[in-house]
N, C-alpha and C positions, 0 to 999 in steps of 0.2 A: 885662789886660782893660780895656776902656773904662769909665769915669764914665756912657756913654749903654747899659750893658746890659739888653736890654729882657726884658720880661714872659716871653717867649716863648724867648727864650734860658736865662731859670731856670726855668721848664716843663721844657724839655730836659734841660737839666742836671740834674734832680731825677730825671728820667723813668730817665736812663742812671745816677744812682747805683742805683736798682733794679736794675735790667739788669746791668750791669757789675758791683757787689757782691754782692747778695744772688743773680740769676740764676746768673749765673757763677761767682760766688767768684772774681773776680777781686780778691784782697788788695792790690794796688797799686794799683789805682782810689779804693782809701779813701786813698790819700796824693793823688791825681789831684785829688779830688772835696772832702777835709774840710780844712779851714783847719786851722794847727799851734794854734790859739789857739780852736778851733772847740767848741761845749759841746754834748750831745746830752744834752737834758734826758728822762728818763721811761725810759732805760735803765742800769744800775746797775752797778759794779765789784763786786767783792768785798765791797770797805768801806762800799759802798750810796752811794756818790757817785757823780754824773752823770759819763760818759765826757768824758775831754776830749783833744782833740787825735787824729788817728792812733794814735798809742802807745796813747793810753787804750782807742781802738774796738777796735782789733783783737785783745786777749782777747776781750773781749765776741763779737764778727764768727767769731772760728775757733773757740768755744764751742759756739756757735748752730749752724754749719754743719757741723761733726763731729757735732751731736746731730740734723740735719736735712740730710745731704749732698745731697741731688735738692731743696732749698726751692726753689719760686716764689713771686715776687709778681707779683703781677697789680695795676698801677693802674687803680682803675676809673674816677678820677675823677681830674682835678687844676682849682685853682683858684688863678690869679695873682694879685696886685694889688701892683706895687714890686717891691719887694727878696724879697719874700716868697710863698712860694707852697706850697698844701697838697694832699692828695695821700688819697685814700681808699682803701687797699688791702685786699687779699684775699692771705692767705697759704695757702699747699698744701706739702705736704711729708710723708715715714715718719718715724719716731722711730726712729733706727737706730743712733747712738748714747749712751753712757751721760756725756755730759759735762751732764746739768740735774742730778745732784744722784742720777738712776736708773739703775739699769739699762733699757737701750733696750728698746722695748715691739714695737718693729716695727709699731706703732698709724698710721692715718692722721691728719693733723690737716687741718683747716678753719677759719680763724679771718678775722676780719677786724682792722684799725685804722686812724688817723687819724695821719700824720705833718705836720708844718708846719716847714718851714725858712726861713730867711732867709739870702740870698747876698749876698758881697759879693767883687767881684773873681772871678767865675768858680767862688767855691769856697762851699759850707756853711759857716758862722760860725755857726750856731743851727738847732738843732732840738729842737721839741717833740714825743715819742712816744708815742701812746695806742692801743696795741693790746693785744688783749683775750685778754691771757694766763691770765687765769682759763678760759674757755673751753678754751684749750690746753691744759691742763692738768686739767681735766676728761676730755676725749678721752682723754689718757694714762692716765688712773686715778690719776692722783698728788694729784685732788682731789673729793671724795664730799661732793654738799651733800647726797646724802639719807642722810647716816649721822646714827646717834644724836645728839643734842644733848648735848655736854655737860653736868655740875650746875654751876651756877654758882659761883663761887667763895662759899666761907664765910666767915663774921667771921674766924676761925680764919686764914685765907688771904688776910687784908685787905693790904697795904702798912702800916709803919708812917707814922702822920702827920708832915710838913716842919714842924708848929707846932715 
């Protein structure tokens, strides 16, 4: 790729890792689209460390999509400036598999988030991801803020003190 890749070409490129990855499940587009050195901040492996590289994303990528085989995103928005560009999304999708940790609810979900990447050379090298998995996760049932409140922990259930 050129040194002169403009605004509008990583617009694109953002637009179609949606499309391509998450629309399609197209698995080979994450090797297409993500740098081998590439870091996806705000989504998590196992060990709760940021995905890095292809290798990293795609547990994470066929997790998601066997637990949401029909997901759409929908960008509603995107917003360039440089190297960088951010992107307002709307996710759709069943809970049709049991790979979040549940058995599949067959539940619809609704959610939105906020992704931001930065390109270099044609491909992701960084992104920032704030989608609102709490919500999703309420839809599922697998999270009740109007249940009981806990009791607080007691002396009894303190931590001992690092003094």
């Amino acid at each position: 790729m050129s040194e002169t890749y403009e605004a509008s070409d990583n617009t694109a490129l953002f637009r179609r890792w949606f499309e391509e990855v998450w629309n399609k499940g197209r698995e080979e587009a994450i090797d297409e689209l993500f740098d081998e050195e590439g870091v996806a901040h705000g989504l998590a492996d196992v060990a709760g460390e940021s995905l890095r590289g292809p290798a990293g994303f795609k547990p994470f990528f066929r997790s998601f999509r066997e637990a949401f085989p029909g997901i759409e995103v929908v960008v509603e928005d995107t917003v360039a400036e440089g190297d960088r560009v951010a992107a307002r999304c709307t996710v759709r999708g069943h809970h049709r598999g049991g790979t979040l940790g549940f058995a599949a609810t067959n539940s619809p979900v609704d959610f939105t988030g906020i992704a931001i990447v930065r390109i270099r050379d044609g491909k992701i090298v960084e992104a920032w991801n704030n989608f609102d998995f709490m919500s999703m996760y309420q839809q599922l049932g697998a999270l009740r803020l109007d249940a009981p409140a806990a009791a607080p922990p007691g002396a009894d259930d303190a931590l001992p003190s690092m003094d």
